[in-house]
TIBA-240838 format. One line per field, with one value per residue (C-alpha): x, y, z. Coordinates in steps of 0.001 Angstrom, whole numbers, plus 500000, padded with zeros to 6 digits. Last residue first. Example, Ala and Ser with C-alpha at 12.3 -4.5 7.8 and 13.67 -1.06 7.14 Angstrom:
<atoms>
x = [513670 / 512300]
y = [498940 / 495500]
z = [507140 / 507800]
</atoms>
This chain:
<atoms>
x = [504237 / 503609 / 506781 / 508738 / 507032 / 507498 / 511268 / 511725 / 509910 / 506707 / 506010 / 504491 / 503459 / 503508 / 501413 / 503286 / 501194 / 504001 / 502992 / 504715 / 503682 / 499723 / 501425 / 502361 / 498678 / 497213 / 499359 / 499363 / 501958 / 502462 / 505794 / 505082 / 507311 / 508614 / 507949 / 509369 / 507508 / 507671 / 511313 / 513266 / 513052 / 511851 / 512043 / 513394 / 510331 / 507365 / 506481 / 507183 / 507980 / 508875 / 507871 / 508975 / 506718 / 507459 / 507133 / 508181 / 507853 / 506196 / 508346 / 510556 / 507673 / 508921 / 507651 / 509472 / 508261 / 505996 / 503049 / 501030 / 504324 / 504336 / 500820 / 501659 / 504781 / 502638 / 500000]
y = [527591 / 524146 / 523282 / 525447 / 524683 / 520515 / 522155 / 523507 / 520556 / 520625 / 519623 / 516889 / 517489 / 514308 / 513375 / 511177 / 508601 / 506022 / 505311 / 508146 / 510368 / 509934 / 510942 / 514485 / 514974 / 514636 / 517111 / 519557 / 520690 / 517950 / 517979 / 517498 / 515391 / 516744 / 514537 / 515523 / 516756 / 515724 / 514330 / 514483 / 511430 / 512982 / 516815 / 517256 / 514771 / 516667 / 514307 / 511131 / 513599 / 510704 / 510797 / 509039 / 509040 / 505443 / 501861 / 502033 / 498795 / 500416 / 503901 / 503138 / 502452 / 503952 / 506161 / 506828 / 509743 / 510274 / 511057 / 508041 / 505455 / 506496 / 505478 / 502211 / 501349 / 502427 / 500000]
z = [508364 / 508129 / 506688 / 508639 / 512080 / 511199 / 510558 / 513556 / 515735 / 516867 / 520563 / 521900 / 525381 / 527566 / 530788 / 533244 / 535297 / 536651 / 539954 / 541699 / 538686 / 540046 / 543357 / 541565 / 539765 / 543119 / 544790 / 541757 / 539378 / 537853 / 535218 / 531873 / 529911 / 526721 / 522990 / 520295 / 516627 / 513347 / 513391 / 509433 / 507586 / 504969 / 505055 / 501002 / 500325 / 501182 / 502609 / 505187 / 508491 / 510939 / 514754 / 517716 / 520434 / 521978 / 520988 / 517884 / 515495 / 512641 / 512777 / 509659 / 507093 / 503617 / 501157 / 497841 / 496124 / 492533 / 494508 / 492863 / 493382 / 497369 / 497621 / 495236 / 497924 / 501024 / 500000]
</atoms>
């Protein structure tokens, strides 16, 4: 699928994220950016008493943030 996708915008488009487990990100078009990070991920610290033993168990909230160029292309 990706191969006749990538065949109908005239680029090659290939699957490097498919086994990730975390936020990684992969900008597939246009094609001068590929390969390039969409956005990265930033842990949010809690603020609050609640939201700080929540972290204590493992309960992290994360802020993905656009990258440079994912603001370029965009932008």
């Amino acid at each position: 699928m990706m191969t006749h996708l990538g065949e109908s915008l005239g680029i090659e488009l290939s699957i490097k994220l498919i086994n990730s487990a975390d936020w990684k990100s992969n900008i597939l078009y246009p094609e001068q950016f590929n390969g390039k990070e969409l956005w990265v991920p930033k842990e949010v610290k809690p603020k609050s008493f609640l939201g700080k033993i929540k972290a204590l168990f493992g309960s992290t909230k994360i802020e993905l943030i656009l990258t440079e160029t994912a603001k370029e292309i965009l932008g």
